[in-house]
Residue, then its C-alpha position, 0 to 999 in steps of 0.5 A: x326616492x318613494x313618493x306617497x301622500x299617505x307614508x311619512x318620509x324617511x328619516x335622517x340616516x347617519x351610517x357614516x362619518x363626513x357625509x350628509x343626509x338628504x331626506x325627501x319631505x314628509x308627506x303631508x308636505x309632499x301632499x301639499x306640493x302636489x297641490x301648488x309650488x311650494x318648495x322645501x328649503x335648505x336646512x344646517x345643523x350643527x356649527x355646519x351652519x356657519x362654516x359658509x357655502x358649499x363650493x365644491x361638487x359632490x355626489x348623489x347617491x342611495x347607498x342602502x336602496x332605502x330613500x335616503x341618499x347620501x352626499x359625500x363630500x368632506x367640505x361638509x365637515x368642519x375642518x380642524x383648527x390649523x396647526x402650529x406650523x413650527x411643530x408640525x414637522x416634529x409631529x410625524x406619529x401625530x395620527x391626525x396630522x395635527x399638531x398639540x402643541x400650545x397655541x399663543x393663547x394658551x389653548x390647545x389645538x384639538x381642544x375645543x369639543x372633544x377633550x385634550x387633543x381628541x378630535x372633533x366630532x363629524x358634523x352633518x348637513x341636512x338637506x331637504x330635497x325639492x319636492x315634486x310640483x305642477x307647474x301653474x297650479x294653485x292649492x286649495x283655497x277657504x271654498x275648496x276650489x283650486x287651479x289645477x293648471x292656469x297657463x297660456x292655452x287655457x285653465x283647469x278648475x277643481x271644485x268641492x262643493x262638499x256634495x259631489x266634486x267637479x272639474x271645469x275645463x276652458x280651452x281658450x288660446x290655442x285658436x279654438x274655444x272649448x268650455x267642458x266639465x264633468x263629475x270628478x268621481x276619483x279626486x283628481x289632484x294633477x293635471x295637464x292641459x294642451x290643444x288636443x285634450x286634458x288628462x288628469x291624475x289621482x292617488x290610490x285610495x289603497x294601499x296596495x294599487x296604482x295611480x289612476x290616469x285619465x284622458x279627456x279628448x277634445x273633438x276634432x283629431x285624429x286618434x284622440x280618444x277618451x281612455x284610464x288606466x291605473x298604474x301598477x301596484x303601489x306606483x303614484x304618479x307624481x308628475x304630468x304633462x302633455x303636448x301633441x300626441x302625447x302624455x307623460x308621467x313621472x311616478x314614485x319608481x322613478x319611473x317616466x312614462x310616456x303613452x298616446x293619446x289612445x293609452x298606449x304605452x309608447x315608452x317607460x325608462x327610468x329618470x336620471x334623478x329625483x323628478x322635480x316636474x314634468x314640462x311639455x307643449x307641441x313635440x317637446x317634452x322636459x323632465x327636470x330632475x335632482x342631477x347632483x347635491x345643492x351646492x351654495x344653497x342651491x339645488x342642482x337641477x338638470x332637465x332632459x329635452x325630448x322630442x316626441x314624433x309619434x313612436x319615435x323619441x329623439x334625446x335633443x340634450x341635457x342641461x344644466x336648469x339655472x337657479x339663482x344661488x340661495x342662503x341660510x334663509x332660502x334655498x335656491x329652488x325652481x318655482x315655475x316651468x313651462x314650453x311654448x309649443x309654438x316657438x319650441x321654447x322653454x321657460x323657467x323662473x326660480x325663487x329668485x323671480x329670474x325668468x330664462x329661457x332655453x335657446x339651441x343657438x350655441x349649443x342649448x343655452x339659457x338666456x336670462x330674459x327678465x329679472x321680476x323682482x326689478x319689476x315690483x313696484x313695492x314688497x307686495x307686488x308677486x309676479x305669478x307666471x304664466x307662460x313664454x312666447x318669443x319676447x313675451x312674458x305672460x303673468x298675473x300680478x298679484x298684491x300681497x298674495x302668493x297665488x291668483x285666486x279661482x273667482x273671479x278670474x285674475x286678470x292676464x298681463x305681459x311684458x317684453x324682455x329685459x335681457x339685463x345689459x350693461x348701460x353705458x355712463x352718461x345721459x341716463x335716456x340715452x343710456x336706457x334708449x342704447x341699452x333697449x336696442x341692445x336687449x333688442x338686437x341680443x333678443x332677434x339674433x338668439x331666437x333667429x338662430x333658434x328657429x333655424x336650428x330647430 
């Protein structure tokens, strides 16, 4: 799938019967995904729309190498009436396998659109797939300001003040201050941030040229230095992330590339799907990426968990990303992701505001850790996150907005854990007392056997 800011997406592609085509967004909203995480939904037509959700497996893939990608499965389309059992058997030549004979009501099977006996026509499902975002950035707010990341370690602010624009970058929890800032000449409309540096991202201004990447190094490590590059002709970057010692880009190629902190190319290999985002802190690095076609409304997002030790790359494991299932109305997307570079830990929250985090105790596994909708106190109440540590969740609490706003600063909160248990009947203190050891004792042996197998 080809990702560009300045070409429309491809248009729906129907070159066979039964199948469904899933086309990436256009590119005003691929555009406006790169600036927040605003996702697409899922969409029906046709009487598709009301034969309920999709319950098998299908496949993924581009048949014509041209972006548009096909997903065959046969329970997308509508099955034909049932047939009278009694006449089946005398129905053998029957090319369909169905038979004509009268229904009960006078009505005659194969009869509703096609004509007298004529089959029904295929029906197609069409399928926006989820576009590409950062995680913890905001889009362009009435002053033209933006977040470009807010997370646990710091914050990124982009400013256009129509005269010249600027990059504000504050470095504040990961045991050291750093406040820097600098004229934005390129435009930069993604970032990453981590202890060691920030680096940012731009679209070509031509058509025929590469995303341009830059590096600002924080003083006081070792090959750390400032460095741009500009990707080949015609590849857009539509991802980044950083951690110790590295950088990574997904680009519009389906390329991952992963560089040092002096602009050397440490490894490029193609990704296993569509990319989603890009996810990293300290030696871990995640790509999340389109794996399969949404099944229940619901994308199927897998990520690859890396380990990144200098020039050395260690595939830790592939996972299944969790999303709650979706309906007519919303799609099951992903909303957020983030790692904590100290504990190893990553988190990820969907649209259904359900926070879980990946634990190598039993073989990689995520752990549902927090249900934010339960939290809400009314239907204004949004929960924007921010970051994971062990038995912490950091967010912004927002009243009848969608994204913290650049100034003043949003106010930062946290919260324990919520593994959602089961309660026992009776005494509802004593319920809820029993049921907080519980999430407790589930909480510290998970992440106990966490820490020792990594």
């Amino acid at each position: 799938m080809t990702i560009s800011n300045r070409a429309a997406g491809p248009q729906m592609h129907k070159t066979q019967p039964e199948v469904a085509a899933v086309t990436p967004g256009s590119a005003a909203e691929i555009e406006e995904n790169a600036t927040g995480n605003h996702v697409q939904g899922t969409t029906l037509v046709g009487e598709a729309a009301t034969d309920g959700a999709i319950d098998a497996p299908v496949g993924l893939f581009d048949e014509n190498d041209d972006g548009t990608f096909n997903v065959s499965n046969p329970l997308l389309q509508k099955a034909p009436p049932a047939a009278n059992l009694d006449a089946e058997k005398d129905d053998d030549d029957n090319e369909n396998g169905i038979s004509l004979d009268d229904r009960e009501d006078g009505s005659v099977v194969g009869d509703e659109e096609g004509g007298h006996g004529e089959p029904t026509e295929p029906k197609f499902i069409e399928i926006s797939l989820q576009d590409p975002f950062q995680p913890s950035a905001t889009r362009v707010d009435e002053k033209r300001r933006r977040f470009l990341v807010f997370h646990g370690i710091g914050h990124i602010i982009s400013s256009d003040n129509r005269v010249n624009r600027r990059v504000d970058i504050v470095l504040s929890g990961s045991g050291k201050k750093v406040e820097e800032s600098f004229v934005d000449n390129y435009g930069f409309n993604r970032a990453s941030l981590s202890g060691e540096g920030a680096v940012f991202t731009c679209d070509p201004d031509e058509e025929m040229k590469g995303s341009t990447v830059f590096y600002q190094a924080f003083p006081g490590f070792k090959g750390n230095e400032n460095f741009t590059i500009t990707l080949p002709a015609r590849e857009i970057v539509t991802a980044v992330a950083s951690g110790e010692g590295w950088i990574a880009v997904s680009t519009s190629r389906q390329f991952i590339r992963v560089f040092s902190k002096t602009g050397l190319l440490l490894s490029l290999y193609w990704a296993k799907g569509p990319v989603v985002c890009l996810v990293g802190g300290g030696r871990w690095f995640g790509a999340i990426y389109h794996s399969a076609a949404p099944i229940n409304f619901s994308f199927q997002l897998s990520m690859d968990l890396v380990e990144i030790c200098g020039s050395y790359h260690n595939l830790l494991a592939t996972v299944r990303v969790p999303l709650s299932p979706g309906d007519l109305a919303s799609a099951g997307t992903l909303r957020w992701a983030c790692a904590d570079p100290t504990s190893g830990l990553i988190g990820v929250m969907d649209s259904q505001g359900i926070v879980s985090v990946l634990m190598k105790a039993s073989g990689w596994q995520w752990i549902p850790v927090l249900d934010t909708q339960t939290l809400a106190r009314s239907v204004d109440d949004k929960y924007w996150p921010i970051s994971v540590a062990p038995n912490k969740f950091s967010f912004i609490l927002l009243k009848a907005r969608s994204e913290p706003s650049v100034f003043p600063l949003p106010l930062k909160d946290s919260i324990d854990f919520q593994i959602p248990v089961s309660e026992q009947t009776g005494s509802r203190a004593l319920s809820q007392q029993i049921a907080g050891r519980n999430q407790a004792m589930l909480w510290e042996t998970a992440f106990t056997a966490h820490q020792v197998a990594i």
